[in-house]
KELOVO-177715 format. One record per atom (N, C-alpha, C): x negated, y negated, z. Coordinates in steps of 0.2 Angstrom, whole numbers. Each point is the difference from the previous one (the first is absolute). Example, Ala and Ser with C-alpha at 12.3 -4.5 7.8 and 13.67 -1.06 7.14 Angstrom:
// KELOVO-177715
+-------+-------+-------+
:    px :    py :    pz :
+-------+-------+-------+
:   -66 :    28 :    39 :
:     4 :    -6 :     0 :
:    -4 :    -6 :     0 :
:     2 :    -5 :    -4 :
:    -4 :    -6 :     1 :
:     4 :    -5 :     3 :
+-------+-------+-------+
***
This chain:
// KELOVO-177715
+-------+-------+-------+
:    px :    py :    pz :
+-------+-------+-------+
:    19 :   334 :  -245 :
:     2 :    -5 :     4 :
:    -5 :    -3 :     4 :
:    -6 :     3 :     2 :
:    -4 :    -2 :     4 :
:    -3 :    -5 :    -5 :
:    -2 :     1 :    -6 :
:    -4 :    -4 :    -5 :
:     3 :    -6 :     0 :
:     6 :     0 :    -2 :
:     3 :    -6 :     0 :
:     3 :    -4 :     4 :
:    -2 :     5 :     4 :
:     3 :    -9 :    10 :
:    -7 :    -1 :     1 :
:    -5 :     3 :    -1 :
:    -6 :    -5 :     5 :
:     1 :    -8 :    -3 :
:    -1 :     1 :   -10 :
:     0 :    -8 :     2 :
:     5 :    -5 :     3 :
:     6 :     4 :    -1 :
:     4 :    -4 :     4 :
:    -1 :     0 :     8 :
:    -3 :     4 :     2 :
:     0 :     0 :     8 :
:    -6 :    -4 :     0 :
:    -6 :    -2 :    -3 :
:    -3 :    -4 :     1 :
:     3 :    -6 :    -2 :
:     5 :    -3 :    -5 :
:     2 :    -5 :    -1 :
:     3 :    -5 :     6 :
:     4 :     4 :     3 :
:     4 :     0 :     5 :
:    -7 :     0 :     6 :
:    -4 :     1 :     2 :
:    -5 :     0 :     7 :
:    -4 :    -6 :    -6 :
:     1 :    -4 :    -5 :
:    -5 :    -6 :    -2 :
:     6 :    -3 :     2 :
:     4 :    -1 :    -2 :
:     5 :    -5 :     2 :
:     0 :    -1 :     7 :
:     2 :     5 :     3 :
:    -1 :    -1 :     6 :
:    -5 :    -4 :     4 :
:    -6 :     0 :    -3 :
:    -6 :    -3 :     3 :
:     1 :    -7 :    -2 :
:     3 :    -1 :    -7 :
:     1 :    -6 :    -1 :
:     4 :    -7 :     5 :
:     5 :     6 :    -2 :
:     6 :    -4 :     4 :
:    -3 :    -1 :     8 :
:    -5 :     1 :     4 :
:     0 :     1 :     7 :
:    -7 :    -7 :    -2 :
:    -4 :     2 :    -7 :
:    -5 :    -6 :     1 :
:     5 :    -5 :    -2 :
:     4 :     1 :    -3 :
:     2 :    -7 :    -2 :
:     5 :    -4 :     7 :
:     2 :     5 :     4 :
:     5 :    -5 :     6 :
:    -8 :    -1 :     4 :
:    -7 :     3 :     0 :
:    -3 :    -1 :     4 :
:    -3 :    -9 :    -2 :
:     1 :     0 :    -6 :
:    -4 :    -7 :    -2 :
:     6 :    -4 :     0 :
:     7 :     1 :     0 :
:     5 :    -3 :     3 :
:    -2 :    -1 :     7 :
:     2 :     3 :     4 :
:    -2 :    -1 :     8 :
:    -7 :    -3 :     0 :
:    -4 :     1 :    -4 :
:    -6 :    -6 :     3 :
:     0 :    -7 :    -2 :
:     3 :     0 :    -7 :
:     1 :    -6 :    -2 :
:     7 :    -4 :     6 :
:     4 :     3 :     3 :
:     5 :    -3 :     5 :
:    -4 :    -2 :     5 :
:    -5 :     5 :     0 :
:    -3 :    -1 :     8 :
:    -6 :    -6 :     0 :
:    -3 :    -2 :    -7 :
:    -3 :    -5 :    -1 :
:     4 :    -7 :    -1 :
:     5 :     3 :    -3 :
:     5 :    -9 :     2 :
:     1 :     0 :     3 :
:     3 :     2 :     5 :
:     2 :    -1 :     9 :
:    -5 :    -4 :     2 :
:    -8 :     5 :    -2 :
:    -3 :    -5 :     6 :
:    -3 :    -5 :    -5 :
:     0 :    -2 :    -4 :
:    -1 :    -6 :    -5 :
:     7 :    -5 :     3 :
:     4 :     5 :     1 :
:     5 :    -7 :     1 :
:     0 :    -3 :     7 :
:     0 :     4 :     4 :
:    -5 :     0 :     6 :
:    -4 :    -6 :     3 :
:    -6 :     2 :    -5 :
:    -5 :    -5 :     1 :
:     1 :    -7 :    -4 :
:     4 :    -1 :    -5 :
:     3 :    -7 :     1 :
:     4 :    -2 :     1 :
:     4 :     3 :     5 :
:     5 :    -3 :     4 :
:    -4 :    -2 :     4 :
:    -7 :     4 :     4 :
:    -2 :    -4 :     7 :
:    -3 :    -4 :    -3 :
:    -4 :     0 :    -6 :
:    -3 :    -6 :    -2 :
:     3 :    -6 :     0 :
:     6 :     1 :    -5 :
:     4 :    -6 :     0 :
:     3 :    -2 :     7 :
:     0 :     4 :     5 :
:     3 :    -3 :     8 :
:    -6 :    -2 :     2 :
:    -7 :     1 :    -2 :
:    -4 :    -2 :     3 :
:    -2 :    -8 :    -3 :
:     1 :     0 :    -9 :
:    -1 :    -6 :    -1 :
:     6 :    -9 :     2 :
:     3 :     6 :     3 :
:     9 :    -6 :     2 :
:    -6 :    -2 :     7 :
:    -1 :     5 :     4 :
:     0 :    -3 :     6 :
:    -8 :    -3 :    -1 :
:    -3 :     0 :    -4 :
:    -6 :    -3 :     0 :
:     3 :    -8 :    -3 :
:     4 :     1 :    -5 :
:     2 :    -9 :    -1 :
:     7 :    -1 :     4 :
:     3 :     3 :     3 :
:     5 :    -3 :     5 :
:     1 :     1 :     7 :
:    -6 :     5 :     1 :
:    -1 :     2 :     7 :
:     6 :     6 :     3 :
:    -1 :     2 :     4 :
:     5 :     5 :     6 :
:     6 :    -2 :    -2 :
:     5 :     4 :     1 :
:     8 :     0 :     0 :
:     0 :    -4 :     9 :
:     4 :    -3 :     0 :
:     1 :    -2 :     8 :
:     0 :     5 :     3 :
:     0 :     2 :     8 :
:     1 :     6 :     3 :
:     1 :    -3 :     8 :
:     5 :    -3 :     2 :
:     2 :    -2 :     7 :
:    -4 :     5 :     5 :
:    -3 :    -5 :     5 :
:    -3 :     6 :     6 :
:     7 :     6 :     5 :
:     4 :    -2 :    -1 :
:     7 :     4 :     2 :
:     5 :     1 :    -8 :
:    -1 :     8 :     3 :
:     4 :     1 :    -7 :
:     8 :     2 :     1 :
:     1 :    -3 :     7 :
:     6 :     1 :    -1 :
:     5 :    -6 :     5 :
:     7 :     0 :    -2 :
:     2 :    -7 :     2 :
:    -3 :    -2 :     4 :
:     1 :    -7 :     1 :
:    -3 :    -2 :     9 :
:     5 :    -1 :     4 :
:     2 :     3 :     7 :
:     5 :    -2 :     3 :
:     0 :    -8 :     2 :
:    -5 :    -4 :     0 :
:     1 :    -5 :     2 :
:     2 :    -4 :    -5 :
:     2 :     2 :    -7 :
:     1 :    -6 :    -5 :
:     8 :    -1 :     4 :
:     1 :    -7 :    -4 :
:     4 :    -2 :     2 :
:     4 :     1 :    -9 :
:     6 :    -3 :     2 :
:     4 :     0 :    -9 :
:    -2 :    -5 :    -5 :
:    -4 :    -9 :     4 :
:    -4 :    -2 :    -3 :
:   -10 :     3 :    -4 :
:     0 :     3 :     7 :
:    -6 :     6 :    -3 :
:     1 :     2 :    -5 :
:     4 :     5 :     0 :
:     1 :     5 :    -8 :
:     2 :    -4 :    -6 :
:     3 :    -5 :     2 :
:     3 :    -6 :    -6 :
:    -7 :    -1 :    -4 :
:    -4 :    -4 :     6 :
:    -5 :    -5 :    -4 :
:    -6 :     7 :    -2 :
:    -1 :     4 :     3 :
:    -5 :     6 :    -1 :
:     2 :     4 :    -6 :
:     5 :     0 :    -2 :
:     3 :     5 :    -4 :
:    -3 :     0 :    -7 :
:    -4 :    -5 :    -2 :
:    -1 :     0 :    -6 :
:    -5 :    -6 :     0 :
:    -6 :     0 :     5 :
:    -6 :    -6 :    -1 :
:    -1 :    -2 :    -5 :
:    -3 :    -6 :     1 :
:    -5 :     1 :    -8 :
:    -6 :     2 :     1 :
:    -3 :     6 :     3 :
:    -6 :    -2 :     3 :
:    -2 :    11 :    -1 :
:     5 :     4 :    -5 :
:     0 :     6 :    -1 :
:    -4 :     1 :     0 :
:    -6 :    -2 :    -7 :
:    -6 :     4 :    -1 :
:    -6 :    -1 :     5 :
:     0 :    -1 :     5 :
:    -4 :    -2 :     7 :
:    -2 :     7 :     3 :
:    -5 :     0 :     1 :
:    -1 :    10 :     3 :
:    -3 :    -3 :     8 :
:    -1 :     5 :     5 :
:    -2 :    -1 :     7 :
:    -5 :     6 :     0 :
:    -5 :    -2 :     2 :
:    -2 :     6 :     3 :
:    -1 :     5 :     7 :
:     0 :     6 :    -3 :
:     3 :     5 :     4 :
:    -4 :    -5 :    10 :
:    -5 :    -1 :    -3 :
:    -3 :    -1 :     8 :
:     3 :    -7 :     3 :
:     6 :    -3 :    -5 :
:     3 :    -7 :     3 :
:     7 :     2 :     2 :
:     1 :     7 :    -3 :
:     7 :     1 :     2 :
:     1 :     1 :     8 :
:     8 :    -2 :     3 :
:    -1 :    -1 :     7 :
:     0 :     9 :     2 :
:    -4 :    -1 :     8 :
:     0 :     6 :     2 :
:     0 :     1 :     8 :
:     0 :     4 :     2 :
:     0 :     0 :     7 :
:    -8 :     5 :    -1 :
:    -5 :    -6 :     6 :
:    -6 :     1 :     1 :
:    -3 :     3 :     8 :
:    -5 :     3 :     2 :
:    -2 :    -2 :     6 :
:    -2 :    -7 :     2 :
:     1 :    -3 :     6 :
:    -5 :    -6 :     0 :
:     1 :     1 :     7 :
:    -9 :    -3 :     2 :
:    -2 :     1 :     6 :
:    -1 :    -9 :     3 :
:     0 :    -4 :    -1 :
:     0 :    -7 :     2 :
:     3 :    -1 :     5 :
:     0 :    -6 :     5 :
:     4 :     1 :     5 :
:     7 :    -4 :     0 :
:     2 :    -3 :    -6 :
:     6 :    -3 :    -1 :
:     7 :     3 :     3 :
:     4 :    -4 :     2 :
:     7 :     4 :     5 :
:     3 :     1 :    -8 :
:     3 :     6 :     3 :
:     5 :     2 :    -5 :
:     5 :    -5 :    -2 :
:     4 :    -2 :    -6 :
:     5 :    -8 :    -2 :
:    -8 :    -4 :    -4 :
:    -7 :     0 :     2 :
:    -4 :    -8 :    -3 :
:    -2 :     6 :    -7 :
:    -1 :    -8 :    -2 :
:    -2 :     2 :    -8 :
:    -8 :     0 :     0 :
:    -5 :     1 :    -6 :
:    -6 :    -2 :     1 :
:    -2 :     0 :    -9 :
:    -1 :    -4 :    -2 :
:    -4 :    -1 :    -7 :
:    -6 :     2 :     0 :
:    -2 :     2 :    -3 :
:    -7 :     2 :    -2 :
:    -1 :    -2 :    -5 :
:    -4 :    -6 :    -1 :
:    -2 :    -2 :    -8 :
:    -3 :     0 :    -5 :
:    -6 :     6 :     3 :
:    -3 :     2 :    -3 :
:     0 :     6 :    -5 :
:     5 :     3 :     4 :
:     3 :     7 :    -4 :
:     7 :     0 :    -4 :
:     2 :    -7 :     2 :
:     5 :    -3 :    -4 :
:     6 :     5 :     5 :
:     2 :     2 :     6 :
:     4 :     3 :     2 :
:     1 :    -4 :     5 :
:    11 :     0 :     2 :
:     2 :     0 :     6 :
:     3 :     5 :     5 :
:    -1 :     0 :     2 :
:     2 :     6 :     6 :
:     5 :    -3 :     5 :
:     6 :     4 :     3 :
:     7 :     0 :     4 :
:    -3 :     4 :     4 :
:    -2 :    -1 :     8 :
:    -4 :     4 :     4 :
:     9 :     3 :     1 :
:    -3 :     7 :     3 :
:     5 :     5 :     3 :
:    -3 :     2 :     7 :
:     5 :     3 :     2 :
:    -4 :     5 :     7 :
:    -1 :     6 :    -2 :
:    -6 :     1 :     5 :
:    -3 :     8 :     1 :
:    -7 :    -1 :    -5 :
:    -2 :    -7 :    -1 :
:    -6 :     0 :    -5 :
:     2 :     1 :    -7 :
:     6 :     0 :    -3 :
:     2 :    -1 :    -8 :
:     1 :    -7 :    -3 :
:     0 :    -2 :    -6 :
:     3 :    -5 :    -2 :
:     0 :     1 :    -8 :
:     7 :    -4 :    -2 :
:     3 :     0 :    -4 :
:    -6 :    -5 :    -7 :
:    -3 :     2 :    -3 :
:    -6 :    -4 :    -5 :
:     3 :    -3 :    -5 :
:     0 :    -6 :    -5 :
:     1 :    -2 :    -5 :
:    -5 :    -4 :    -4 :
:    -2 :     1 :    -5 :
:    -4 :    -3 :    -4 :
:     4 :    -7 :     0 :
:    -6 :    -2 :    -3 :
:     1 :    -9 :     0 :
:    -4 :    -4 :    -5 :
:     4 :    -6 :    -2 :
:    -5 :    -6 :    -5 :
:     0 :    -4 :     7 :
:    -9 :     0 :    -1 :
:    -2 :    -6 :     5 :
:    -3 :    -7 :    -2 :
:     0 :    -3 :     5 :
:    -2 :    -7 :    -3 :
:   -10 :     0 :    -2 :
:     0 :    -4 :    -5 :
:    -9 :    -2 :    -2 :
:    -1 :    -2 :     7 :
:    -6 :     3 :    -1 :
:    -6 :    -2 :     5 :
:    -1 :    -8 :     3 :
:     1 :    -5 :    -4 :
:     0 :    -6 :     0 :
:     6 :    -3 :     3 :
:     5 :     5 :     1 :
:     8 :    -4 :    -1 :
:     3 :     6 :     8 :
:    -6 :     5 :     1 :
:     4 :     6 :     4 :
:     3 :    -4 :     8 :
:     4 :     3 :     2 :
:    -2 :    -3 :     7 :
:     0 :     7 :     6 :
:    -2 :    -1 :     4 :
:     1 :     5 :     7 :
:     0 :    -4 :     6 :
:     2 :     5 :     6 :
:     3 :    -1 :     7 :
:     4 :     4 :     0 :
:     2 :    -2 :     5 :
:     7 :     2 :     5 :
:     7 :    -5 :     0 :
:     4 :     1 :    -1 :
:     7 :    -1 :    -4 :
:     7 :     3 :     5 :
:     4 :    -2 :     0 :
:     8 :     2 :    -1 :
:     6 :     0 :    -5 :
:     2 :     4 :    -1 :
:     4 :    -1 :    -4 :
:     6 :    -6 :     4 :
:     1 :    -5 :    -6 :
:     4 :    -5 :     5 :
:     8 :    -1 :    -6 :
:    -1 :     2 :    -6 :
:     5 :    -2 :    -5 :
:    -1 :     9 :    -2 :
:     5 :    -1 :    -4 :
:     4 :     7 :    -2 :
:     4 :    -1 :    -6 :
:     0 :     2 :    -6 :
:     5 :    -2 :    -6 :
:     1 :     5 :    -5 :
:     6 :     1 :    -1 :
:     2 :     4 :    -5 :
:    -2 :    -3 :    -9 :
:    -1 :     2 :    -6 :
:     0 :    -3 :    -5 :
:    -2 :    -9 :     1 :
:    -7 :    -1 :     6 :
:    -1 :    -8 :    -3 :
:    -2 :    -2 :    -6 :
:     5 :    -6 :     1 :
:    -4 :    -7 :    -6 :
:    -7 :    -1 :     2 :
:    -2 :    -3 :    -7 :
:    -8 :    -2 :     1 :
:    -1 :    -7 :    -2 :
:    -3 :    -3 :     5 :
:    -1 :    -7 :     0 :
:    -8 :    -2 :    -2 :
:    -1 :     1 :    -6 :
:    -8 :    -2 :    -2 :
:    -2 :    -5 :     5 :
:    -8 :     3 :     2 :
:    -3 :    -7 :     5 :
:    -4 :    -6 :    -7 :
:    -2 :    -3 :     2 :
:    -4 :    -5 :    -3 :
:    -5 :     3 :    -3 :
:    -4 :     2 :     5 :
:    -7 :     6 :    -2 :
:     4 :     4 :    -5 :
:     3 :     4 :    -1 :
:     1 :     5 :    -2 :
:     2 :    -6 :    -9 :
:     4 :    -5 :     1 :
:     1 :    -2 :    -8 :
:    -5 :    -3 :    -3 :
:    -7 :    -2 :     5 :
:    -5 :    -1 :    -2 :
:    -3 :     4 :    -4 :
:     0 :     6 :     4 :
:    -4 :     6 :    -3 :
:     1 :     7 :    -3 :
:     8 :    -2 :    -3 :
:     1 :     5 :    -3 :
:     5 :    -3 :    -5 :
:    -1 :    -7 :    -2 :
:     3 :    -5 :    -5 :
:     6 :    -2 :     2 :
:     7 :    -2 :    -6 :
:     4 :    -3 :     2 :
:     6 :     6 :     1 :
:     4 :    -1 :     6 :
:     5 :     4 :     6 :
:     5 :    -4 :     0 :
:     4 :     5 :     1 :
:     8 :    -5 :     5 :
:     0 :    -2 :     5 :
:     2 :    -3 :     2 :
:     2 :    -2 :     7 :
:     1 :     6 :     4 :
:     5 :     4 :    -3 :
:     4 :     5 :     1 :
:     1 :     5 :    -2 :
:    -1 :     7 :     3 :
:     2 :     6 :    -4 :
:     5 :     2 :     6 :
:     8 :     2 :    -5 :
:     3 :     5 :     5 :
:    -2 :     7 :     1 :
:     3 :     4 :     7 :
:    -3 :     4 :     0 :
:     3 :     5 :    -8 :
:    -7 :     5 :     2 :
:     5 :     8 :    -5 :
:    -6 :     3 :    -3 :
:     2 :     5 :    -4 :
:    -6 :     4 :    -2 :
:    -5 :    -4 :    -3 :
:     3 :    -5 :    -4 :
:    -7 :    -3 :    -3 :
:    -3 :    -6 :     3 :
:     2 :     0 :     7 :
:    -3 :    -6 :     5 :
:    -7 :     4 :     1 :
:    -5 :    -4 :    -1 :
:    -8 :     4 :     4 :
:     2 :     1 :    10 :
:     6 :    -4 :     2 :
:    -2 :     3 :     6 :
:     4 :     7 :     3 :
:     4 :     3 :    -6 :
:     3 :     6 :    -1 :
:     5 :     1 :     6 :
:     1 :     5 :     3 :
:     8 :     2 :     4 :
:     1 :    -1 :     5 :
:    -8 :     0 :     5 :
:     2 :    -3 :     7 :
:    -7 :    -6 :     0 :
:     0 :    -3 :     7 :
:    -4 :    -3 :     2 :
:    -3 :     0 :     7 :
:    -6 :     0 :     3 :
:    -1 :     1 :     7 :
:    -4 :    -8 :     1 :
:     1 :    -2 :     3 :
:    -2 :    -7 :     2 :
:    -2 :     0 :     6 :
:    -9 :    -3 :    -1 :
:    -5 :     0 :     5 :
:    -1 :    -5 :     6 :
:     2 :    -1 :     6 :
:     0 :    -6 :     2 :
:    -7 :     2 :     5 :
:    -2 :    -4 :     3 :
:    -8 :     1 :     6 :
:     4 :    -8 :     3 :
:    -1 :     3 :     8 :
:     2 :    -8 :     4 :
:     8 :    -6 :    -4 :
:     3 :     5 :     0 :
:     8 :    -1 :    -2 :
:     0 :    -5 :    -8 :
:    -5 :     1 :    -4 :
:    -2 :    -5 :    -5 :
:    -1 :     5 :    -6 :
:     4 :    -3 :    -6 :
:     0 :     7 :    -6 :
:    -9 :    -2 :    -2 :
:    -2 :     6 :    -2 :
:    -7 :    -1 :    -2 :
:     1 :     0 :    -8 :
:     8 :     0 :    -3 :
:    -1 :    -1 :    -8 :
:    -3 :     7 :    -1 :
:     0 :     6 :     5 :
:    -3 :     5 :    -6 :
:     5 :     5 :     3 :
:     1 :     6 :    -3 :
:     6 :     4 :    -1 :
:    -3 :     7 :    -3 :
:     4 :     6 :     3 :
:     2 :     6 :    -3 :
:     4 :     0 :    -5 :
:    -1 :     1 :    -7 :
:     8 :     0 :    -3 :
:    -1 :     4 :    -7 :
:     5 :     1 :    -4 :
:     2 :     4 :    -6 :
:    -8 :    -1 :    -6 :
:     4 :     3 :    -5 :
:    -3 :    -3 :    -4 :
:     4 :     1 :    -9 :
:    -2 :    -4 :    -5 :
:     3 :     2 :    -7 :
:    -6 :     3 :    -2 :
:    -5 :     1 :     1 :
:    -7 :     1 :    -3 :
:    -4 :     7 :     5 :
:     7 :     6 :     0 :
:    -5 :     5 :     4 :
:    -5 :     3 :    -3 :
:    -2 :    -1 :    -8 :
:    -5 :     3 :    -3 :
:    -8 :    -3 :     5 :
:     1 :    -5 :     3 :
:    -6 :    -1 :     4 :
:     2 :     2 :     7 :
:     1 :     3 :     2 :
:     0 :     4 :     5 :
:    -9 :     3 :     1 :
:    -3 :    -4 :     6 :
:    -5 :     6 :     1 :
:    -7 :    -4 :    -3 :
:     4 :   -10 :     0 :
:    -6 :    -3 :    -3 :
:     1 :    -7 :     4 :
:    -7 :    -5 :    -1 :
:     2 :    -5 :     4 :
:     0 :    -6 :    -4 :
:     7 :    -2 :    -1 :
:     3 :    -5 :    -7 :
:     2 :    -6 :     4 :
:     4 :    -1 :     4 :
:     6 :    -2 :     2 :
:    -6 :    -6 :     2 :
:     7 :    -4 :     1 :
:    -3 :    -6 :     2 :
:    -1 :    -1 :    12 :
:     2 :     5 :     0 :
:    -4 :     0 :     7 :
:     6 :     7 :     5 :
:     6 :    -1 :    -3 :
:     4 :     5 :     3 :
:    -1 :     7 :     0 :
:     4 :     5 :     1 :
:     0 :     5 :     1 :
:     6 :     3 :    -3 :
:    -1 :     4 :    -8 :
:     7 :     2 :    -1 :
:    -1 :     7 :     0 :
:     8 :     4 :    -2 :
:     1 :     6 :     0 :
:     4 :     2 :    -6 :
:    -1 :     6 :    -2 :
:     7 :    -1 :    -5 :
:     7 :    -2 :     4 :
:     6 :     1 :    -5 :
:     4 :    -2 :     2 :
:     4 :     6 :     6 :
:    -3 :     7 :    -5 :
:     4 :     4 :     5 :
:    -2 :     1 :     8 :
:    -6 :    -3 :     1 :
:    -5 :     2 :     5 :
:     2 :    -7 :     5 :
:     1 :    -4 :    -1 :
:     0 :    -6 :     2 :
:     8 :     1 :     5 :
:     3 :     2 :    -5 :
:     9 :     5 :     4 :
:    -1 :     1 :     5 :
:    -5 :     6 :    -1 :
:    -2 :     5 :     5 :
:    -2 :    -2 :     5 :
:    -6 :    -4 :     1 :
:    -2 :    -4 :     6 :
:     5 :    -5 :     2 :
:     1 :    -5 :    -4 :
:     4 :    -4 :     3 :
:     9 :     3 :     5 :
:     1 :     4 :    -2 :
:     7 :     6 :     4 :
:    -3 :     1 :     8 :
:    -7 :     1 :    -1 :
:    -4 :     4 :     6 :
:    -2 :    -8 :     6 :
:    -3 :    -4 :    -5 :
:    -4 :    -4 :     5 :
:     6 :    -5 :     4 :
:    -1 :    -2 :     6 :
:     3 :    -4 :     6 :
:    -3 :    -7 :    -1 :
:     7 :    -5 :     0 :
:    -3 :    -7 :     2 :
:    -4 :     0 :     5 :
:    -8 :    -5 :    -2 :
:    -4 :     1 :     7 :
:    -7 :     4 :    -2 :
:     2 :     5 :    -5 :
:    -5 :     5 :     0 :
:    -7 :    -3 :    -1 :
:    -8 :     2 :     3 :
:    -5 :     0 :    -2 :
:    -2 :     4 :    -5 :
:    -3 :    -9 :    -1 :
:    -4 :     4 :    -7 :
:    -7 :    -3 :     0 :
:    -4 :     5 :    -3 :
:    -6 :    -1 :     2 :
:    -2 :     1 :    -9 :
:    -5 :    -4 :    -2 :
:    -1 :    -1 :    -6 :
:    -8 :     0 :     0 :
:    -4 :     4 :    -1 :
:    -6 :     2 :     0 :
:    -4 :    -4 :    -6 :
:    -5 :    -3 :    -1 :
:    -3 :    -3 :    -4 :
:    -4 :     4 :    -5 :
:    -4 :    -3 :    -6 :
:    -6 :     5 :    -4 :
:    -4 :     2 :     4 :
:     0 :     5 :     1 :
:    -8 :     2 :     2 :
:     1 :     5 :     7 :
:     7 :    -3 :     4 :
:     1 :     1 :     5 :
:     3 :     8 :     1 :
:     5 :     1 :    -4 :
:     4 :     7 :     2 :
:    -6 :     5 :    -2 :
:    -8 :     0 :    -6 :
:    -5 :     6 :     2 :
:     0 :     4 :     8 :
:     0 :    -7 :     5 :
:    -5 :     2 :     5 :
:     6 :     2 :     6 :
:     6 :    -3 :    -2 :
:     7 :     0 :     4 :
:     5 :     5 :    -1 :
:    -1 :     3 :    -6 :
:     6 :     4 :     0 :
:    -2 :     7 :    -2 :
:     2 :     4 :     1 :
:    -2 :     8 :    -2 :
:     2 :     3 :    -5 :
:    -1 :     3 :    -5 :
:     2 :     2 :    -5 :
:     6 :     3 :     0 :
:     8 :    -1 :    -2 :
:     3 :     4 :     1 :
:     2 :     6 :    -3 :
:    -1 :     6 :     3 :
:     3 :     5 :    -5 :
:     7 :     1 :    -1 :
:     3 :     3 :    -6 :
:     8 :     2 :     1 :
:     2 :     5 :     1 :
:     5 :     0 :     4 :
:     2 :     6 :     3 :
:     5 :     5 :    -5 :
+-------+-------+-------+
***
């Protein structure tokens, strides 16, 4: 009996090793396509966002209490999806030590942000598209108009140099002057320049604009809910907010 099981007990202990190498080169072969599939799937999401850019990603990611039924109407499906914000444009609550009364606004045009001063030393920060160098303006301001979803009435300048315009755009998501509007008056007289939306928040955090001060649309909500007819606004020029204003950090 002995004689005649060893080779079968060796047969049985070679099998054995077989069966164990073979699910081993099973499982590596598994474990080599996972991470083969792995690595081009991020490839392939790497080469999407290199030819289409970021998926959008709103600085709030959750409703806004200040939309209105026209807000979620017109937002609910922009055409303006594939547009990404940078994490350093999204809005946020900052420290700020400036001496502005809590209610004024204050541009900074260099860092492409606007700030909703708060008390205790906070204020509410929002990235921004500012106006070119050539076209920018600064001062001191009030808010003197106020507008939900305005129309855009191209100036002259603008159809000179940005080719042929309507007269008129109604307002809505594909207006460039987007969902709200803050209107700048100095000595009871509109200065033509404005806080307002935008359909192009891919430039957020650049200085394009023909001299205004946009926001995305969700940010523009936000501020305009907050700001009082009247408010000051202080609009710092190039070169100015380095020496003026203090880094803010997030809280």
């Amino acid at each position: 009996m002995r004689d005649s099981g060893e080779p079968f007990a060796f047969l049985v202990r070679r099998q054995t090793r077989l069966s164990r190498g073979v699910k081993g080169i099973l499982m590596t072969g598994i474990t080599v396509t996972t991470l083969l599939t792995s690595v081009a799937t991020a490839s392939a999401q790497n080469i999407f966002e290199a030819m289409f850019g970021r998926p959008w990603s709103p600085p709030v990611t959750v409703p806004d209490a200040n939309f209105t039924a026209r807000d979620r109407q017109q937002l609910a499906n922009p055409p303006y999806q594939q547009a990404w914000i940078p994490p350093a444009y999204r809005r946020q609550i900052v420290q700020y030590q400036r001496k502005e009364a809590p209610g004024s606004i204050l541009v900074d045009t260099d860092r492409r942000y606007v700030y909703y001063v708060l008390p205790k030393g906070k204020a509410i920060r929002y990235g921004a598209i500012v106006g070119e160098d050539a076209q920018a303006w600064s001062g001191v301001a009030t808010v003197g108009r106020k507008a939900e979803w305005p129309g855009w009435t191209p100036t002259e300048s603008e159809k000179r140099r940005l080719g042929p315009l309507p007269n008129y755009v109604e307002g809505g998501a594909r207006n460039p002057m987007g969902a709200r509007g803050l209107y700048l008056y100095s000595g009871g007289q509109d200065t033509l320049y404005r806080i307002h939306g935008t359909n192009q928040p891919g430039w957020i955090g650049h200085a394009i604009s023909s001299g205004c001060i946009r926001l995305t649309n969700e940010d523009v909500i936000d501020l305009y809910s907050r700001v009082e007819m009247g408010a000051v606004v202080v609009v710092l020029g190039p070169k100015q907010g380095a020496s003026r204003i203090p880094l803010a950090g997030a809280l």
